[in-house]
KEMIVO-885424 format. One record per residue: x, y, z of N, C-alpha, C, O in turn. Coordinates in pm, whole numbers, plus 50000, padded with zeros to 5 digits. Example, Ala and Ser with C-alpha at 12.3 -4.5 7.8 and 13.67 -1.06 7.14 Angstrom:
2
513194943150780512304955050780513204967050780514244966850846;512854977550708513674989450714512905000350787513415011450804;
***
This chain:
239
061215688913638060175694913553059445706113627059095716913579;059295701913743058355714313847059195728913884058805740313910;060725721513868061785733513901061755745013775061945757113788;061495738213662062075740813541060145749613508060125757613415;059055747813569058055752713558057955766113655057675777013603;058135765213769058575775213869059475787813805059085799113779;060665782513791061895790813707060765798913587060515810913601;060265792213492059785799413417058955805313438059005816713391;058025802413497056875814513573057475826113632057215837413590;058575823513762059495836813786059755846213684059645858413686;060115838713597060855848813438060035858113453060165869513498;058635849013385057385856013341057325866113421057575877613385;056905862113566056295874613637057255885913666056675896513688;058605886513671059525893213692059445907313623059685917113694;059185908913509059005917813394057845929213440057755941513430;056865916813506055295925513532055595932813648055335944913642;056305926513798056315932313894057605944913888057715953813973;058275943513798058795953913741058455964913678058715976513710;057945961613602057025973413554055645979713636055005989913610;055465971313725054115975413798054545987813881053905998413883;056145984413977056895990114014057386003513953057576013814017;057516002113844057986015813733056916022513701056946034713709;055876016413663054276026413672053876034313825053286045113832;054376026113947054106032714037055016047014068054416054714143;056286051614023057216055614014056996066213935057266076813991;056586067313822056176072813767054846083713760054656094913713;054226075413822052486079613858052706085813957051826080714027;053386096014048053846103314194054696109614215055646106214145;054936118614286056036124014301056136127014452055356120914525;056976135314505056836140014650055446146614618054876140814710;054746151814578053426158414623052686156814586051706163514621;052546147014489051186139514386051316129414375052386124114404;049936120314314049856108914277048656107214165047636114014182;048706101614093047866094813955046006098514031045446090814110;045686105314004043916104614044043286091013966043536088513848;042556083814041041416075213964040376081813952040166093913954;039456069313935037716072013942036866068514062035646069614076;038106062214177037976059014321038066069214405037596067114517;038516079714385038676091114469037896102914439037306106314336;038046109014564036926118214630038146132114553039136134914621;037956138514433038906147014411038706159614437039396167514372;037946164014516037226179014554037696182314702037636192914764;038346165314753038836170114925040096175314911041116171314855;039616191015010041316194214988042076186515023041636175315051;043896189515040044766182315036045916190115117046766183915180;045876205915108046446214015163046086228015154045376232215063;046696237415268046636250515239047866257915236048806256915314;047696268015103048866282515093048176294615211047086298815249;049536296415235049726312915354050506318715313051526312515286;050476330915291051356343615252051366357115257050786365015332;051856358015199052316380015233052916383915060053766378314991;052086395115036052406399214893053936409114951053896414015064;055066411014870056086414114901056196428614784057116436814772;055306427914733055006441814571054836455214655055536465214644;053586453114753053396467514862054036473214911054006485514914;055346461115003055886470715087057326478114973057806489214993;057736469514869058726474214761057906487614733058236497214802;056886489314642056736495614583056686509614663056796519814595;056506511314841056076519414894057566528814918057576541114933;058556521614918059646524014918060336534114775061266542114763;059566530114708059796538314560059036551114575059586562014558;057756549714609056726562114671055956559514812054916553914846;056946565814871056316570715004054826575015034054336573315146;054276579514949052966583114963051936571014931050746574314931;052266555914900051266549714914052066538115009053296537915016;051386530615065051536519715108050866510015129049796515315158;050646495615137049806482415126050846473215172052046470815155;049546468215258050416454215274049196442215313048066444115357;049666433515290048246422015259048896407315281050056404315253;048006399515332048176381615351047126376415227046286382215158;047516365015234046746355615119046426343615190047206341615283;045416333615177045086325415235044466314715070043436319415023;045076301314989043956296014948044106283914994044946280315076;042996275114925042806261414965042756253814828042316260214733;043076243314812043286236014661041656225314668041316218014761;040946227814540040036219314537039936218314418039366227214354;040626203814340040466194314239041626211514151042746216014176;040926214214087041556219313966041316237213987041916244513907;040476243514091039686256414143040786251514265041376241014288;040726268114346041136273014421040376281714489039996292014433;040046279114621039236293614680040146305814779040896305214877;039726314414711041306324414777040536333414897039316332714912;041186339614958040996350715051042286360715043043396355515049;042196373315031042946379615049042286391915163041116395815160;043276396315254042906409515337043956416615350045046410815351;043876432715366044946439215375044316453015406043126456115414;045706462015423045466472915496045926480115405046996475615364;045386494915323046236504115262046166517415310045376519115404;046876528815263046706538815287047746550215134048536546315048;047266563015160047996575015059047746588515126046616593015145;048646593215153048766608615175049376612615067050056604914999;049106633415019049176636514909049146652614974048236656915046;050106658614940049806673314972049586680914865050166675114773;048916693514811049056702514767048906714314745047796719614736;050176721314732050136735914792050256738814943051326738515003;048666742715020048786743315117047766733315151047506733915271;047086724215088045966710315170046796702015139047676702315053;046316689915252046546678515251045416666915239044266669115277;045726657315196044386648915186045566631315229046716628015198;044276623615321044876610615367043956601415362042816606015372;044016590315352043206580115308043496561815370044116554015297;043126558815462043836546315511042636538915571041816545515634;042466524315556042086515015597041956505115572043026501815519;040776489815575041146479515507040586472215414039396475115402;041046461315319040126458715226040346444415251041216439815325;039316436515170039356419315168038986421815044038426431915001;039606404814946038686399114824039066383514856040056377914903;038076380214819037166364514794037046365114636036726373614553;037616346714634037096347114488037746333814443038476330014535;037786326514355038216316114294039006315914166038696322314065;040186307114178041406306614024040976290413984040526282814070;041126287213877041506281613809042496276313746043066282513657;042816265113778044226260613739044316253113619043856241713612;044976259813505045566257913389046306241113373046056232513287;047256240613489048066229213460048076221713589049006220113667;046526216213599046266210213705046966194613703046506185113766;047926194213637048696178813572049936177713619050636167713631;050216192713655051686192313720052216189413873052076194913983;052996176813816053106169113946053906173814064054146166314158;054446189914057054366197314170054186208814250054746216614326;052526204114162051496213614201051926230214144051006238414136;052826232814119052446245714012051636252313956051326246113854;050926264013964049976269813917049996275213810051076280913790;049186276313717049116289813626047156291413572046446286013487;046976302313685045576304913638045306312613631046136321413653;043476318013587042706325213589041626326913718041066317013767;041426339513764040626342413873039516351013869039626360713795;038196349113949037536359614001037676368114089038856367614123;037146375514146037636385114322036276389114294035766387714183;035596395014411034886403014490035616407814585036136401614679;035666420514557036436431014698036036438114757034986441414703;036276446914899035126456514968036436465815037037096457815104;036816474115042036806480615177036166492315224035476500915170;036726489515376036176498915469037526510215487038626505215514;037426524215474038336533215510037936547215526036966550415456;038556558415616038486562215630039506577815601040726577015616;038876591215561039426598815504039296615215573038336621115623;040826619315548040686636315575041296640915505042336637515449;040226655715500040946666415397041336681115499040426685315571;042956689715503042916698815573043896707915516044876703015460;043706724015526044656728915429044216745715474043356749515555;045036752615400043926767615407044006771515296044926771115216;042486777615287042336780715129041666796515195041156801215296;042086800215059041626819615039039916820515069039016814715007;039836827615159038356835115191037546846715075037856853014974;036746845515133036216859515088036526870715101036586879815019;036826870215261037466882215279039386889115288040166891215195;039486890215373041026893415420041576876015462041146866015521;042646880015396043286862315454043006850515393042506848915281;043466839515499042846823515462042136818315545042026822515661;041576808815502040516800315610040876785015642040576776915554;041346781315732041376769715824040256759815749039096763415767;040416748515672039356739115697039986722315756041156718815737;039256716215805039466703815854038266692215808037276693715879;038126681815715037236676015662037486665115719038576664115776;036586654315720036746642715796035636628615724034456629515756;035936619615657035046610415593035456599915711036656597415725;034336592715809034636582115850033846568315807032626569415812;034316556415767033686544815733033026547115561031956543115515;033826552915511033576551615351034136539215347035106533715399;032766534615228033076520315164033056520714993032456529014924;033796510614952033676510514848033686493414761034236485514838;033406488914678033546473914641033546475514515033126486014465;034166462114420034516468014262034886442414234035376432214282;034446446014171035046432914060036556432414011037076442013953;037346418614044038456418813961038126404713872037566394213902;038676409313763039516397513657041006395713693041746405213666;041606383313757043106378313753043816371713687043076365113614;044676369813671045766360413605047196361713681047706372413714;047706349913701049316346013757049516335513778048756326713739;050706332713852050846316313873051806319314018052156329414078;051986305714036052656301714138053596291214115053066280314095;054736291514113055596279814146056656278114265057366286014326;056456265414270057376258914413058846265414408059356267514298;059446268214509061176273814468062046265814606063236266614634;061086259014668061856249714675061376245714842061446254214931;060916232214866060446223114928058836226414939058046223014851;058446233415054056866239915054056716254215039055796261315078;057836257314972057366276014965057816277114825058876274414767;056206283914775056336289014655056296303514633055996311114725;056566307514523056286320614497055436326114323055406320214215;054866338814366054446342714197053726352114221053556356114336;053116358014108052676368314052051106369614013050586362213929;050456379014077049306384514045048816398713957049176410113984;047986395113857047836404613736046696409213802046386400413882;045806419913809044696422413865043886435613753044496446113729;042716433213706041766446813606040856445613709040206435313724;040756454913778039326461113894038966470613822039416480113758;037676463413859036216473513819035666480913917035316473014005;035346494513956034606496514065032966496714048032336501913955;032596491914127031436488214135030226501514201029276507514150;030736501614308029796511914429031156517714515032256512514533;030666528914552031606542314645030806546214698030066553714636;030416542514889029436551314991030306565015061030846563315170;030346570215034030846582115102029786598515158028706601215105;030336605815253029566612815269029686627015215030336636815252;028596623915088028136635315026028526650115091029026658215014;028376653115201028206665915262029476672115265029636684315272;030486662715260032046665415322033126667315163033556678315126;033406653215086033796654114992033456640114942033106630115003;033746643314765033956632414731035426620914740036586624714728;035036608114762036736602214793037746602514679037516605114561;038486600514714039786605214627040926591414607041856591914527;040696581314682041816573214701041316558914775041576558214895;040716549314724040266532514813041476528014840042276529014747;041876523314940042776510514961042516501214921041336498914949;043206488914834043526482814783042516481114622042186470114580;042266490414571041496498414491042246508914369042366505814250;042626520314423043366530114351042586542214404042066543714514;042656550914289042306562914258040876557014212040666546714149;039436571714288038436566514278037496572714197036276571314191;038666583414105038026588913979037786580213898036786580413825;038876569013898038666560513765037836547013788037906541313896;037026541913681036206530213687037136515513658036856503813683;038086520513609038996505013607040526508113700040946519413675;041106503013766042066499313748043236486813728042766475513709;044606488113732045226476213741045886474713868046096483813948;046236461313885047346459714006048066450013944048176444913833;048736448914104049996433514070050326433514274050396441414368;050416419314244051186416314380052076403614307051876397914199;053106401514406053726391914399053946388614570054126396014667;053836371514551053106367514662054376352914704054666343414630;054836355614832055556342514874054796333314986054456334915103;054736324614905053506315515010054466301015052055416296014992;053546295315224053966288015213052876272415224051926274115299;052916262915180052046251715181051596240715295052086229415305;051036243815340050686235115455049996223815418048806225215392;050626210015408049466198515354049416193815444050096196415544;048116181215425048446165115525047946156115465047136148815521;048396153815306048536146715258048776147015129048686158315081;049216134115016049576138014871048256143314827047196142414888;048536149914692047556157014584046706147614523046736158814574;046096140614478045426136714316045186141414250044266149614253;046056138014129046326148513986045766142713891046636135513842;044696141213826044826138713639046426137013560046976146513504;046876126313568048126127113586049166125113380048906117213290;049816131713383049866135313224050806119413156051876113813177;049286117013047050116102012995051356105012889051586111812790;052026095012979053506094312886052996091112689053866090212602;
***
């Protein structure tokens, strides 16, 4: 009778520790696991490092600009806090002047993750930026005098700054173990341009654009790689 009580209790529990087993299985993956109401979900978990790969392509198409830039974020709960820094520059001749423009910029700012459910870690968000740089500019050429001939000039802007607002959008996905890759949409606003009045007005920000205009766009596309030290906690999507 005790055998025959045992036996049936096994049955019973067999089903549960089975399935407890299959919920655990389910609830994780290599880089996530099920978030509760026990966990601290704001501690990061890991960091992305990278290099936008759009600058040095695109510079190759036109020689006259070039950029190149790292990315740094950190994952917190469903936000992201980013850093980006980089170096640009544009030379431009015409006629007989030349004008050059090179130095560096940073933006700070936070994304938002769309599909904070995806259990490997995949992005698709929305961002802020604050951006600044510092660069420096010359203008040199000969232009017609008053009198007989041309005239030699040599112009020189050092430590022009400039800073502007972005709105972002892109994503990121894994392509395979800890390195992901993706795409950045960027609308900059310029904000403020210090330059010195006496010499010229600027003509060209690094990582900015052209500084006639009050908006522009960008794009990077960015191969990062993930440094964790430990799984994610995800809001995890019910079957």
């Amino acid at each position: 009778m005790l055998k025959s009580r045992i036996s049936l209790l096994l049955i019973l529990l067999f089903p549960l520790t089975f399935a407890a087993q299959g919920q655990v299985q389910v609830n994780q993956s290599a880089y996530a696991y099920a978030l509760d109401s026990t966990m601290n979900k704001w501690t990061p978990t890991g960091i992305r490092v990278g290099m936008d790969i759009a600058g040095p392509i695109y510079s190759l198409l036109e020689p006259s600009v070039s950029r190149y830039e790292i990315t740094t974020d950190i994952d917190l709960h469903k936000f992201f806090g980013v850093i980006e820094i980089g170096h640009g520059s544009y030379k431009t001749g015409i006629d007989s002047a030349n004008y050059t423009s090179n130095g560096f910029f940073y933006r700070v700012g936070m994304d938002a993750n769309f599909i904070a459910k995806d259990p490997n870690l995949n992005v698709f968000f929305f961002g802020l930026r604050y951006a600044s740089s510092l660069f420096n500019e010359n203008m040199s050429g000969n232009l017609p005098s008053s009198g007989w001939g041309t005239q030699t000039i040599s112009l020189e802007q050092n430590s022009s700054r400039a800073s502007w607002a972005e709105m972002n959008i892109g994503m990121r996905v894994r392509i395979w173990k800890s390195i992901f890759a993706g795409y950045t949409a960027r609308l900059k606003i310029l904000k403020h341009n210090t330059y010195s009045k006496e010499e010229f007005q600027s003509y060209y920000i690094p990582g900015f654009g052209k500084a006639d205009r009050t908006t522009n766009w960008g794009f990077s596309y960015y191969i990062q790689y993930r440094f964790e030290w430990k799984k994610k906690p995800i809001p995890w999507r019910k079957n």
